[in-house]
Structure formats: structure tokens, C-alpha cells
ZAMARGU-4260 file (C-alpha; in steps of 0.2 Angstrom, whole numbers, plus 5000, padded with zeros to 4 digits):
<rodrens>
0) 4568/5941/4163 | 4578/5928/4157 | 4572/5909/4153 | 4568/5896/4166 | 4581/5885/4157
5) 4594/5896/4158 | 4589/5902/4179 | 4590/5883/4182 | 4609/5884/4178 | 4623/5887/4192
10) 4637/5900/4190 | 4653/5894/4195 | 4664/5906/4192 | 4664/5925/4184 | 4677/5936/4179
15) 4675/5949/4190 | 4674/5938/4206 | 4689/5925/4200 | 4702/5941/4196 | 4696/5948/4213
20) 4698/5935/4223 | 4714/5929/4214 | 4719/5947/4218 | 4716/5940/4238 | 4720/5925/4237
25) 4737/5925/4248 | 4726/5936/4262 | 4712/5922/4262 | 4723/5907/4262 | 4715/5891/4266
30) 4699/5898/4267 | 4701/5904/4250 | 4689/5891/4244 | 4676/5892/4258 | 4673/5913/4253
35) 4672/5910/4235 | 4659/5897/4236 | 4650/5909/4248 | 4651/5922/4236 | 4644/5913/4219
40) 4630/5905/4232 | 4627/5923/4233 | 4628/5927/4218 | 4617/5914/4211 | 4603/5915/4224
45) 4604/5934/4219 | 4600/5930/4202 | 4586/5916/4206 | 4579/5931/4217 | 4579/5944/4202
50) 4574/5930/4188 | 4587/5932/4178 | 4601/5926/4170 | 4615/5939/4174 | 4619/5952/4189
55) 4628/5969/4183 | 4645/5969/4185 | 4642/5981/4200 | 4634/5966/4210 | 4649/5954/4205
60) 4662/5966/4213 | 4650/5970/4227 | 4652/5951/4230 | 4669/5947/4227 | 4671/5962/4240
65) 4657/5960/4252 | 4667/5950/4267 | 4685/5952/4263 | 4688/5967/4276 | 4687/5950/4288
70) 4704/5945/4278 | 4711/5961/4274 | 4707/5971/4290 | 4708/5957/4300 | 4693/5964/4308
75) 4674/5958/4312 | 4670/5975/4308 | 4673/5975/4291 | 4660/5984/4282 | 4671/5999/4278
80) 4684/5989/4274 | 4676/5980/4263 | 4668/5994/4255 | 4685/6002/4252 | 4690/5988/4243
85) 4679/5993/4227 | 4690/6009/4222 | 4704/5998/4220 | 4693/5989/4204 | 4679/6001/4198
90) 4689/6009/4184 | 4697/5992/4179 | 4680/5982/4177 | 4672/6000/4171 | 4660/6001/4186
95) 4650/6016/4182 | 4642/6016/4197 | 4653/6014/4212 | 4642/6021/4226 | 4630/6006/4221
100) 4644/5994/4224 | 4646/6002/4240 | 4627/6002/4245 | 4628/5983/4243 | 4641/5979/4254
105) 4638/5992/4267 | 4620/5985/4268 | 4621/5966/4266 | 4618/5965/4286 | 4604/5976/4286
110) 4590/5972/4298 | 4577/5981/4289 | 4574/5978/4271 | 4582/5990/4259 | 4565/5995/4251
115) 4572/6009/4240 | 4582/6000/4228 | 4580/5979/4221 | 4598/5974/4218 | 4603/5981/4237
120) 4590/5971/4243 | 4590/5955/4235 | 4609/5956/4240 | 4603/5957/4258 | 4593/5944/4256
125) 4604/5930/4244 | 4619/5934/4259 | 4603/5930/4270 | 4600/5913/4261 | 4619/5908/4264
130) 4620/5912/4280 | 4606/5905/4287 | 4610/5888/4278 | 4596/5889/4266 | 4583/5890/4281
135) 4578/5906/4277 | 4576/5905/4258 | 4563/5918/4253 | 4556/5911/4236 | 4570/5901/4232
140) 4563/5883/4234 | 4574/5869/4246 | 4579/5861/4230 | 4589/5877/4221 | 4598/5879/4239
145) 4603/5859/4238 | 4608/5859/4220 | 4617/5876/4224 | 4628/5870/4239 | 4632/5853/4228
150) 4640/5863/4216 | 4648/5878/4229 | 4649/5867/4244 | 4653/5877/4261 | 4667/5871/4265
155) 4666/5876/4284 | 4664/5896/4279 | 4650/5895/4293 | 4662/5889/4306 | 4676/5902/4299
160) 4661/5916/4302 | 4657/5910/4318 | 4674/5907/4326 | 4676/5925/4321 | 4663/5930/4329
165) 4666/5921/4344 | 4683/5929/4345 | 4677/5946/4342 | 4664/5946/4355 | 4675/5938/4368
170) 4687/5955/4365 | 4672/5966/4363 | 4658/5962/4373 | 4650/5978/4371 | 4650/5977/4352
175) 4648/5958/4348 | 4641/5959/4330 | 4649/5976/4320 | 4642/5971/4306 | 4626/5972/4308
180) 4614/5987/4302 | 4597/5993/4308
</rodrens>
């Protein structure tokens, strides 16, 4: 467990997420901004979840990746896709387990918790925190969420997510929210 001094600080960037999302960047385009912040908001609610100072590099590829199918599928129903997307970098970030990569993105909108493993779960949960705005923080007091977002500020991703989502409901009434797991 790492020291309170050093949980206190805010990760900006990290290799893994800036060449991947570099890699992406003509795909996300002006929302470029808005899906890297969500993912270091991730990424540091993640590590305040854990108590520690760093994530494996497994959890860093799992969020550079975790949304992206919505980019590079074009597609609300982009947990596969964005799954995929971690055989393009395992070997070149030496990712020793990819299936674990996988097992984070596939269930970061899982509706149950993911009891049998910590790092899925605090994924599901720190993707939770963002999306909800903060409201649904677990332990992670109202002031690391504020001091997060000052440094990684939204950026409207909440509005490109719901406008998405809109549009994909609209076209697939049936099937409004693909994303989402039991």
C-alpha cells in the first residue's frame, strides 16, 4: 500500500495511455480530450480505490482501450471492439496477461460486482465514479472527485456518451444500452 502523500497526487498522463490514445487520436478527433480525461479520471479513482500509488500496466491499456470501439467501431456496442483493441499492444507494452486486459473492459458495465477478482472490480467501479459524475463515489470522499475533475476536467464526454446513446436507442429500440452486462 502506498503512502497517503503520494495517493493524494493526480496522474496526468502515463505512457501506456498517451501512446495509445496518440495511436487514436485522428479516430477521436475533437473529443480526443474529453476520452483522455475520462480515462486518467479512471485511472486515478482506480488507484484511490486500491490504495496505491500505481495500476499494472494491464489496467493502463485496459483504460486507454476501454471506450474506444465507440471511435473505432463506430458503434454503442463496443465492448468487443474495444477488447480487440488490446492484441494490437500487448506484446509492445509486455502485457503478460492479456485475458485480464480483456476481463476489464469487457466488464467495466457490469451490473453485478465482479467478486472474483480486485483490479476488475475497482475498474467497474472507478468507470462508475465518472460516469455518475462523482455521485456514486464508493469510498472515494466528494473532495478527491473535485480535485480529480480540476485537473481532468470533462470536457462534455458525458454529453458525447449520452448523445451516443440517444442515437443508438433511437435506431435500436429493442437494444438501447449494448454495453451493459448482467
Amino acid at each position: 500500500m502506498g503512502s497517503p502523500a503520494a495517493r493524494s497526487l493526480i496522474i496526468t498522463s502515463h505512457p501506456i495511455v498517451d501512446a495509445v490514445l496518440d495511436r487514436y487520436r485522428p479516430q477521436l478527433g475533437d473529443e480526443y480530450d474529453a476520452y483522455r480525461n475520462h480515462v486518467l479520471r479512471g485511472f486515478n479513482y482506480q488507484l484511490r480505490l486500491l490504495g496505491v500509488d500505481s495500476l499494472p500496466d494491464s489496467a493502463a491499456l485496459a483504460w486507454a482501450i476501454h471506450d474506444l470501439g465507440v471511435w473505432t467501431a463506430k458503434t454503442m456496442d463496443y465492448l468487443e471492439p474495444s477488447a480487440a483493441l488490446a492484441d494490437e499492444f500487448v506484446e509492445k507494452f509486455g502485457i503478460a496477461d492479456p485475458d485480464l486486459v480483456h476481463r476489464m473492459v469487457m466488464d467495466h458495465h457490469r451490473i453485478r460486482p465482479v467478486q472474483e477478482d480486485r483490479l476488475v472490480e475497482t475498474f467497474r467501479i472507478a468507470d462508475l465514479v465518472d460516469a455518475s459524475h462523482g455521485l456514486l463515489r464508493n469510498q472515494i470522499p466528494r473532495a478527491t472527485v473535485h480535485s480529480v475533475v480540476a485537473e481532468l476536467p470533462y470536457e462534455h464526454f458525458h454529453r458525447i456518451v449520452l448523445t451516443g446513446v440517444i442515437r443508438h436507442s433511437l435506431r435500436h429500440p429493442l437494444h438501447p444500452a449494448p454495453m451493459m452486462r448482467w
